[in-house]
C-alpha positions as CSV (number, residue, x, y, z in Angstrom):
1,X,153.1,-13.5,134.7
2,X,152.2,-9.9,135.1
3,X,148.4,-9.1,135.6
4,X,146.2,-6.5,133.7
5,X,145.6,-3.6,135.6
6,X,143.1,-3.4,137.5
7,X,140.0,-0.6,137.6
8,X,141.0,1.8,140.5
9,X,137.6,4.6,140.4
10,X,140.1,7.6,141.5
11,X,142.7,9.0,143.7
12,X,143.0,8.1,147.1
13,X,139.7,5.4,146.6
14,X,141.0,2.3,148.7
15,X,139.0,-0.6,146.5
16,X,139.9,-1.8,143.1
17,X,137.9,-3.7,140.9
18,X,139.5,-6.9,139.4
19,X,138.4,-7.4,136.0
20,X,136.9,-10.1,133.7
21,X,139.9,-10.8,132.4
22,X,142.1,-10.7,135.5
23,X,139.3,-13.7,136.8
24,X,139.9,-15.6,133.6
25,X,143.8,-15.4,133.9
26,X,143.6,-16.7,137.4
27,X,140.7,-19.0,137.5
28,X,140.8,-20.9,134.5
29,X,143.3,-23.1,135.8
30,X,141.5,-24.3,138.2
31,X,137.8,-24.4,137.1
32,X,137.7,-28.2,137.1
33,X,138.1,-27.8,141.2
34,X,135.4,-25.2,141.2
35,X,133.2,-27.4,139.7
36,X,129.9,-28.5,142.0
37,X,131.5,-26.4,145.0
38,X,129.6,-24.4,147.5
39,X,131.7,-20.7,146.5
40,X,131.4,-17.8,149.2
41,X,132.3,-14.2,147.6
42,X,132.4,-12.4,151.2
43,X,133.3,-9.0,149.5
44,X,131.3,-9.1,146.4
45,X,128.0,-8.6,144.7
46,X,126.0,-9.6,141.5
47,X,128.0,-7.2,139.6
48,X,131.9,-8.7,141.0
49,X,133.6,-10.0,138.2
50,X,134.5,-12.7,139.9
51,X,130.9,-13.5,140.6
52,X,130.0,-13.6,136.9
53,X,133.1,-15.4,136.1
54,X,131.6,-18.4,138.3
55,X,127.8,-17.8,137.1
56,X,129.4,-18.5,133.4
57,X,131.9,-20.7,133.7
58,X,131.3,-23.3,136.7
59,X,128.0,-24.7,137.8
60,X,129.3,-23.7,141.7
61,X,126.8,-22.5,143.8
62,X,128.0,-19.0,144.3
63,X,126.9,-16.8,147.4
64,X,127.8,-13.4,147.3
65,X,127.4,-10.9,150.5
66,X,128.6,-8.0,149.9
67,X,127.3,-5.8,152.1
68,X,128.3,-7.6,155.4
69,X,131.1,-7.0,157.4
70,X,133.3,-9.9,156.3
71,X,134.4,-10.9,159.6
72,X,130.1,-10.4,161.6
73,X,128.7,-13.8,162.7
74,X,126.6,-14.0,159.6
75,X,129.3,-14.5,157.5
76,X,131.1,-16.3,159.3
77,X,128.2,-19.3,159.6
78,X,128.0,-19.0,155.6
79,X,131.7,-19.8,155.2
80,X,131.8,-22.7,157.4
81,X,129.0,-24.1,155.5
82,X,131.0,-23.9,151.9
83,X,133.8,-25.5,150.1
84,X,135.7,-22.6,148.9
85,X,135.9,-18.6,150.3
86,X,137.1,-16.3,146.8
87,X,137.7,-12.9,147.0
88,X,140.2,-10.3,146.2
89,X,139.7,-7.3,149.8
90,X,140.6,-4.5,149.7
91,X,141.2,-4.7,153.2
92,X,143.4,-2.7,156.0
93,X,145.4,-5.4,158.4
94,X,142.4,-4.6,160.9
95,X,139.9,-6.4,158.5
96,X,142.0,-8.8,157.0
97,X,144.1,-10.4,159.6
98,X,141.2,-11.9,161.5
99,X,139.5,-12.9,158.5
100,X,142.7,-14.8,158.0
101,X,142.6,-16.4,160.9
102,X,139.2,-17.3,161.3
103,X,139.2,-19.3,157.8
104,X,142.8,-21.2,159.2
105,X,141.3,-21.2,162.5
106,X,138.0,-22.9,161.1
107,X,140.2,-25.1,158.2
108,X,138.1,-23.5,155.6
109,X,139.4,-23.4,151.8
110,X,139.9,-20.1,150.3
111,X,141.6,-18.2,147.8
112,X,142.6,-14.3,148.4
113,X,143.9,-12.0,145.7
114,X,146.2,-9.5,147.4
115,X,148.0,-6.4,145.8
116,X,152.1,-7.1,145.3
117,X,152.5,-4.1,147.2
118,X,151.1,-5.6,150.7
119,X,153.2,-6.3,153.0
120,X,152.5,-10.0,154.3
121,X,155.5,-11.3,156.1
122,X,153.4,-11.3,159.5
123,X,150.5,-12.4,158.3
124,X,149.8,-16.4,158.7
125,X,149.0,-17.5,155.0
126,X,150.0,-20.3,153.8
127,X,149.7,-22.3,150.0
128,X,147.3,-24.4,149.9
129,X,147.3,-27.3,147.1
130,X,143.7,-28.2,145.8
């Protein structure tokens, strides 16, 4: 299934936006599991789309950051206090890899939106079934 595009602000801007309908397409499978979770958004704020898809269609308690460096102490406590980390980074390897790792490190849930044109094969990700 191919997804929509995606809002890119310009050329050579690193961060894309995923859109409403992007969040619908990939959430709305599983918004029964989302229901009465503890959501961290480590990347996002009150304007994310994914943020607003879970404000409107789940009755999660969503915690948004945003301005925090994803892998500082701070957020790192807030994730191991929730059920579920969603976010789509726009992260280099430097970021993400031990972001990665502390959430498989620390056996906390998440789902992470990627770009098909990442290359992955060394990172340690695995599927995980809700």
């Amino acid at each position: 299934m191919m997804l929509p595009k995606v809002y890119v602000p310009g050329p050579g801007f690193q961060e894309a936006y995923s859109t409403m309908e992007m969040c619908e397409m990939i959430m709305r499978p599983i918004v029964d599991y989302l229901q009465n979770k503890v959501i961290v958004c480590p990347c996002d704020t009150d304007e994310s789309s994914f943020v607003k898809w879970l404000h409107k269609y789940t009755n999660a308690t969503v915690i948004n950051i945003g301005d925090e460096d994803v892998n500082s102490d701070q957020t790192r406590t807030i994730m191991n206090m929730c059920d579920l980390v969603i976010t789509d980074p726009p992260f280099d390897t430097r970021v993400f890899d031990p972001f990665i790792y502390y959430m498989e490190a620390h056996h906390i849930n998440f789902l992470i939106l990627g770009p098909y044109s990442r290359d992955y094969r060394n990172a340690v990700i695995r599927e995980y079934k809700c």
